[in-house]
C-alpha positions in Angstrom: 0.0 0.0 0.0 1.4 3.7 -1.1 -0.1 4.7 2.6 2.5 2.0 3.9 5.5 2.7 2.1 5.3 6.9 3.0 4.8 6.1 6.4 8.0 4.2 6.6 9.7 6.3 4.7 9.1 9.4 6.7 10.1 7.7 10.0 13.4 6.3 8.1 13.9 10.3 6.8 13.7 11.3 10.2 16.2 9.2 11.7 14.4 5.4 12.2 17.0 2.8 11.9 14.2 0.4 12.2 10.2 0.9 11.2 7.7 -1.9 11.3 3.0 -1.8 11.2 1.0 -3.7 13.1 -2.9 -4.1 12.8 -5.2 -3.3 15.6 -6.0 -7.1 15.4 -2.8 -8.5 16.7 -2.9 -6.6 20.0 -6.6 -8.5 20.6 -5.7 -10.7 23.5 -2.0 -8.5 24.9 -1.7 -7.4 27.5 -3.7 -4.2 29.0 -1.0 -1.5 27.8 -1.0 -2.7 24.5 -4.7 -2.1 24.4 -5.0 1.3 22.4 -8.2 1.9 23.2 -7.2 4.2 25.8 -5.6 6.4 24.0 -7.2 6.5 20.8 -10.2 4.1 20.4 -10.6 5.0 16.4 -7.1 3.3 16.5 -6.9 0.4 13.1 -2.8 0.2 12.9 0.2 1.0 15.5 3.4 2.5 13.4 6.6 1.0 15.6 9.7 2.5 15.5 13.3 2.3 16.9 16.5 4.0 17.4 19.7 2.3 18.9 22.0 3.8 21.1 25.7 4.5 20.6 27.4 1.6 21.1 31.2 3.3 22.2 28.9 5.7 24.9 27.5 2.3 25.9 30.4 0.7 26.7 32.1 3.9 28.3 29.3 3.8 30.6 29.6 0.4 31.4 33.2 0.7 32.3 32.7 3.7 34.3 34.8 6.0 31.7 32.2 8.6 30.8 28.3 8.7 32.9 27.0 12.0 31.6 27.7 11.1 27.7 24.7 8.3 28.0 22.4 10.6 29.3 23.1 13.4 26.5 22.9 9.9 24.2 19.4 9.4 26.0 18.5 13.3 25.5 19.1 13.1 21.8 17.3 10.1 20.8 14.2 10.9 22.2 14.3 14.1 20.5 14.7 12.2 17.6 11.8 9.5 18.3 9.2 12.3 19.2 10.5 14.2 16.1 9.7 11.4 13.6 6.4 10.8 15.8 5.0 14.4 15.7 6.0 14.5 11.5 3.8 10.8 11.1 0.9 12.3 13.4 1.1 15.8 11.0 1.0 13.5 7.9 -1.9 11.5 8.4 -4.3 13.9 10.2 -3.3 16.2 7.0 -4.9 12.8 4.9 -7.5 13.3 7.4 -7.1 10.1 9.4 -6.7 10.1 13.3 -3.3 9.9 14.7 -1.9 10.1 17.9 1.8 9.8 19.6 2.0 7.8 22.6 4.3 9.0 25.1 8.1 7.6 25.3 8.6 7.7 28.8 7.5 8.8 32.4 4.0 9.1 31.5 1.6 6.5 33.4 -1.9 5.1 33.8 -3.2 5.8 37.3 -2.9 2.9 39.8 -4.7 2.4 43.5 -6.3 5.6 44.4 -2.8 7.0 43.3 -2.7 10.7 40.8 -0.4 10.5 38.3 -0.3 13.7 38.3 1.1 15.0 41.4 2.4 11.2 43.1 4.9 10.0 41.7 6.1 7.9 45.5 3.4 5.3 45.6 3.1 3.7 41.9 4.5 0.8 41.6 3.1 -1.0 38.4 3.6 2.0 36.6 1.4 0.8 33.3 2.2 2.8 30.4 -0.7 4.4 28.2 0.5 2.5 26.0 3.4 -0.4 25.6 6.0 0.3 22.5 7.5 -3.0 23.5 4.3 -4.5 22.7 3.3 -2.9 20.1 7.2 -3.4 18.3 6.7 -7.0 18.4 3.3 -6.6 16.8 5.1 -4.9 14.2 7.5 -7.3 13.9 9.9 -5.5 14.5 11.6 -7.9 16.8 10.7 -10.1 20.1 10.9 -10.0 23.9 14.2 -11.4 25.6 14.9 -13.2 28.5 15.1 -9.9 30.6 11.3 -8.7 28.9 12.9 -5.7 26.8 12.2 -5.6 23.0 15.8 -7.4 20.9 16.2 -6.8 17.4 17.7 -9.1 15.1 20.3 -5.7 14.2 20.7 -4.1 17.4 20.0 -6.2 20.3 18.3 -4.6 23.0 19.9 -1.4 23.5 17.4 0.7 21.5 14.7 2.9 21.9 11.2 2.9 21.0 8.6 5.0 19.8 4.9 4.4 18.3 2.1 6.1 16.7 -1.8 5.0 16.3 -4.0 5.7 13.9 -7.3 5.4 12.5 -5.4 4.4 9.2 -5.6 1.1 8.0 -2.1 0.0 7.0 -0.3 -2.7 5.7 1.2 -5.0 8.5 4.6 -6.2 8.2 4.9 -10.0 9.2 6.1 -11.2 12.5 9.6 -12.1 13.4 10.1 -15.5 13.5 13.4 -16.3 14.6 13.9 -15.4 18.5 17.2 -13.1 18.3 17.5 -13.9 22.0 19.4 -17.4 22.6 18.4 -17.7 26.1 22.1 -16.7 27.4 20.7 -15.2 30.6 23.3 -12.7 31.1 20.8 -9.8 32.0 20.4 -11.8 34.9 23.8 -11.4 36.3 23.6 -7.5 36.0 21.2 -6.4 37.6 22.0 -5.0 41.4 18.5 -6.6 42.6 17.7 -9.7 40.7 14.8 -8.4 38.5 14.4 -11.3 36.4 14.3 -15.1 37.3 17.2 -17.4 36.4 14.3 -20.3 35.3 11.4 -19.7 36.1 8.8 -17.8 32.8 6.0 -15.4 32.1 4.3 -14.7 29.3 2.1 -12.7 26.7 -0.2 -13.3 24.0 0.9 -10.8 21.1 -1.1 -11.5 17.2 -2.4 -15.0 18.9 1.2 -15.9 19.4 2.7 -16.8 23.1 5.7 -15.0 24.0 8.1 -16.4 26.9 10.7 -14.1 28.9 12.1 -14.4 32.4 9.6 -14.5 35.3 9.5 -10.6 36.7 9.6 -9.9 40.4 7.9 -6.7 41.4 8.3 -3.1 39.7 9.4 -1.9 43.1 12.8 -3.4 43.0 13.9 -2.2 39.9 12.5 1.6 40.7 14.7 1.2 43.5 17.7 0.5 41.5 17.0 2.5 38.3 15.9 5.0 40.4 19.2 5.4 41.6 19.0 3.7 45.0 20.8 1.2 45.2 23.7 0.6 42.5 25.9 -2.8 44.7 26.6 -5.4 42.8 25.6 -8.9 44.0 29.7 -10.1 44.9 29.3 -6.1 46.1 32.7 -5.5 43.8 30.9 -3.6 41.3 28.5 -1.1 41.1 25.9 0.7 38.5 26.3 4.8 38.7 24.4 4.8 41.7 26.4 5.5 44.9 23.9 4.5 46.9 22.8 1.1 48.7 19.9 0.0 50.6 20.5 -4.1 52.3 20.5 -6.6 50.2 18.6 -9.4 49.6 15.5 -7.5 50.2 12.8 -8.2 52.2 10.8 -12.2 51.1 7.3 -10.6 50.9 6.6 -8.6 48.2 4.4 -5.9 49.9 7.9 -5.2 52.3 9.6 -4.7 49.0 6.8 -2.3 47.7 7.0 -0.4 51.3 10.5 0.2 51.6 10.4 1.4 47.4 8.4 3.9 48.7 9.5 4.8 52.2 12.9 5.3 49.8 11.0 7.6 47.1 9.3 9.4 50.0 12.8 10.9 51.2 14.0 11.7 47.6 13.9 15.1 46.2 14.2 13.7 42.5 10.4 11.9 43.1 9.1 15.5 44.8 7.3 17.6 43.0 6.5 18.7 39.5 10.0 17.7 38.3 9.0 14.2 39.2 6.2 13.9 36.5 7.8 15.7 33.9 7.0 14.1 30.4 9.8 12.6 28.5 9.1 15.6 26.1 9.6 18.2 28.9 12.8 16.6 29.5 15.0 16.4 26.1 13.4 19.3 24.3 15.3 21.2 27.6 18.4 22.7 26.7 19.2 23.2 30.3 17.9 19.4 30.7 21.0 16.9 31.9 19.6 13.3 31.5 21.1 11.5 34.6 21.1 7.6 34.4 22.8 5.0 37.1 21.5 1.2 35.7 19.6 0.1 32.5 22.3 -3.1 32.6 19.7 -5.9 31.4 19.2 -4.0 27.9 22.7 -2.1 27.5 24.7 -5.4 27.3 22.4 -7.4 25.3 23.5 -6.6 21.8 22.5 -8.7 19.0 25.6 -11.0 19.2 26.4 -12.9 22.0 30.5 -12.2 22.2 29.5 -8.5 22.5 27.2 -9.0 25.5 30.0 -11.4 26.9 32.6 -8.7 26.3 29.5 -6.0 27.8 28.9 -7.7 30.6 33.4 -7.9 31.7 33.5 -4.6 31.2 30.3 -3.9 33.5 32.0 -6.3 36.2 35.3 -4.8 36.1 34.1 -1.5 36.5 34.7 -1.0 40.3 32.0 0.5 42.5 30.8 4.3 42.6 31.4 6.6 45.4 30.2 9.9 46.2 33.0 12.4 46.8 33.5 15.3 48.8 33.0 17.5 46.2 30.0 15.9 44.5 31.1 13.9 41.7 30.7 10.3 41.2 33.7 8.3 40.2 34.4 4.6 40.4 37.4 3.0 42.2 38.1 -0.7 43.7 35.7 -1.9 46.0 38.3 -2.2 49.0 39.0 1.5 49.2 35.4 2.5 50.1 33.2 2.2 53.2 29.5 2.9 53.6 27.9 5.5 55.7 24.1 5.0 56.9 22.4 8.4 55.9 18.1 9.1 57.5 17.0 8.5 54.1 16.7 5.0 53.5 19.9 4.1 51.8 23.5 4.3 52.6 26.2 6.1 50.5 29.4 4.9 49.2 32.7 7.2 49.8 36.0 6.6 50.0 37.4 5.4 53.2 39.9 8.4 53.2 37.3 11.0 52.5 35.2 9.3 55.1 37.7 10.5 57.6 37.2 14.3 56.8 33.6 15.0 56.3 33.9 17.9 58.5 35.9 19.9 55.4 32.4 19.5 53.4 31.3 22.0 56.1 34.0 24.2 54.2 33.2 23.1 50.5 29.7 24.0 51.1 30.1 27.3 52.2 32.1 27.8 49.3 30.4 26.5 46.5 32.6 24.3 45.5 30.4 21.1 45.5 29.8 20.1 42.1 26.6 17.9 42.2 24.3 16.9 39.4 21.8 15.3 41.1 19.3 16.5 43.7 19.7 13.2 45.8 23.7 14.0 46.1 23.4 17.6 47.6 21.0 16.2 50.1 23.0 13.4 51.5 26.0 15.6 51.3 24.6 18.5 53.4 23.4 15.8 55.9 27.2 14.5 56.2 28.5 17.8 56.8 26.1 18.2 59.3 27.8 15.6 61.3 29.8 17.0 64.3 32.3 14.5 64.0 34.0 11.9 61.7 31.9 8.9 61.1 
């Protein structure tokens, strides 16, 4: 169909490495967030889309060379995946269709009495409006791994998505057949708090198909973690970005787990306030905007050939562990030459042992505005420390 073929084309144009169609019909029978009836109930097609991310920024964060470079990475492709969405919406409500853009990120369907709008502390399913990952493999555009993220045939897992729906009825692209996931399980062994199950499987119906991935514990451990609260490796010599660490293993019961994920986001200044349900779109179209990111493991390492995600996953493990230092950067160094201190908001801190000894100077750096922070989080555990009257 001519429809078809300038759809893709305009996503390509704009920067899709990647572009696949998927008929209403093969989300029948998904999951809720693939339903796209709640966004746009004229909906008869879902446009999928995806961008990968820079390989050399990937593995510099890995390896604890560069942090802020994967952010900016972040910050740039989802300029580029709202760009190409807002040009396909503008081209098929010109040919007088429907045509809405899900968003990419951060934007969620209320849960439990909770508002989206103002409380962003006590979600813990945090259900999309509408799932790209779903609606990719729809598309065909590839298939869940073992971790649950989308893997292409060409990129792996480290990509990003983005989708549009629309009352146009398009030309689906078949399914992928082959499973680019081989079942190596590596994402298990990266992740700070054991997301996804070694054995045991879950699944979803996608276009009357059944898809298999790793059994899922809850969304609170994982918003702990990618939320930048707790970064320790499991042999507790490595560490994500994250210089922070709550006890590990968590709590058996899954309602303790959900409790302390929020008792944690209750005390963090990056989940107060409006900042904390800013759209994806608020963020990248920011020029003051610095995307800050700590974990993400389970999809970084898992590129498309299983050497690289070997090679990915040494890098990640030889990276050391981060520690917050006096002056407010983050920096990795050998596990043996930092020590923890317990802070009153939920999680402890990593510093070096040296530094450890001295927290009175951040009295010092504070009054002269030398600290050089980044993150809301880091400021307030470092004006607690130098609050302390003596070396802890």
């Amino acid at each position: 169909m001519e429809l078809s073929s300038q759809v893709k084309a305009i996503a390509r144009e704009n920067g899709a490495a990647l572009v696949g169609i998927a008929s209403r019909e093969r989300l029948a029978g998904a999951p809720p967030s693939a339903d796209p009836d709640y966004l746009l109930p004229s909906t008869r097609s879902v446009i999928s889309f995806v961008i990968p991310l820079d390989r050399k920024i990937i593995r510099d964060y890995l390896g604890k060379r560069d942090w802020l470079a994967h952010g900016a990475d972040h910050k740039r492709i989802y300029r580029e995946l709202y760009n190409i969405a807002e040009r396909l919406v503008d081209f098929l409500k010109e040919k007088d269709f429907e045509a809405i853009r899900p968003d990419m990120n951060n934007v969620y369907r209320p849960e439990g009495g909770s508002n989206q709008t103002t409380d962003m502390v006590n979600m813990v399913e945090m259900v999309p409006d509408f799932s790209h990952r779903y609606g990719a493999v729809a598309a065909g555009v590839g298939r869940l791994g073992w971790s649950g993220n989308l893997m292409t045939p060409q990129f792996g897992s480290a990509v990003f998505l983005g989708s549009v729906l629309t009352s146009a009825v398009l030309e689906p692209d078949p399914l992928l057949e082959e499973n680019p996931c081989d079942k190596c399980k590596l994402c298990t062994t990266v992740c700070p708090v054991e997301m996804m199950d070694k054995k045991e499987t879950m699944s979803v119906t996608i276009a009357g198909r059944e898809y298999n991935y790793g059994k899922k514990e809850s969304n609170a451990r994982c918003i702990i973690a990618c939320g930048h609260n707790h970064g320790l490796g499991l042999d507790k010599t490595w560490s994500t970005w994250s210089p922070y660490h709550v006890d590990y293993p968590f709590p058996s019961e899954v309602a303790e787990v959900i409790a302390l994920s929020r008792q944690i986001r209750a005390a963090d200044p990056n989940f107060q306030g409006k900042r904390a349900v800013l759209t994806q779109r608020d963020k990248c179209f920011d020029p003051n905007e610095i995307y800050i990111n700590t974990c993400g493991n389970c999809g970084l390492i898992c590129w498309e050939k299983r050497e690289d995600r070997e090679e990915n996953r040494r890098i990640l493990l030889n990276s050391g562990v981060v520690v917050l230092t006096a002056e407010g950067r983050r920096m990795a160094v050998p596990a043996e030459e930092t020590t923890e201190i317990d802070t009153p908001y939920g999680v402890k801190v990593a510093m070096l042992r040296r530094e450890a000894q001295a927290l009175p100077e951040l009295v010092n750096l504070l009054k002269e505005g030398a600290l050089t922070t980044r993150v809301a989080r880091d400021t307030q555990i470092l004006n607690y420390l130098a609050s302390l009257p003596v070396a802890v």
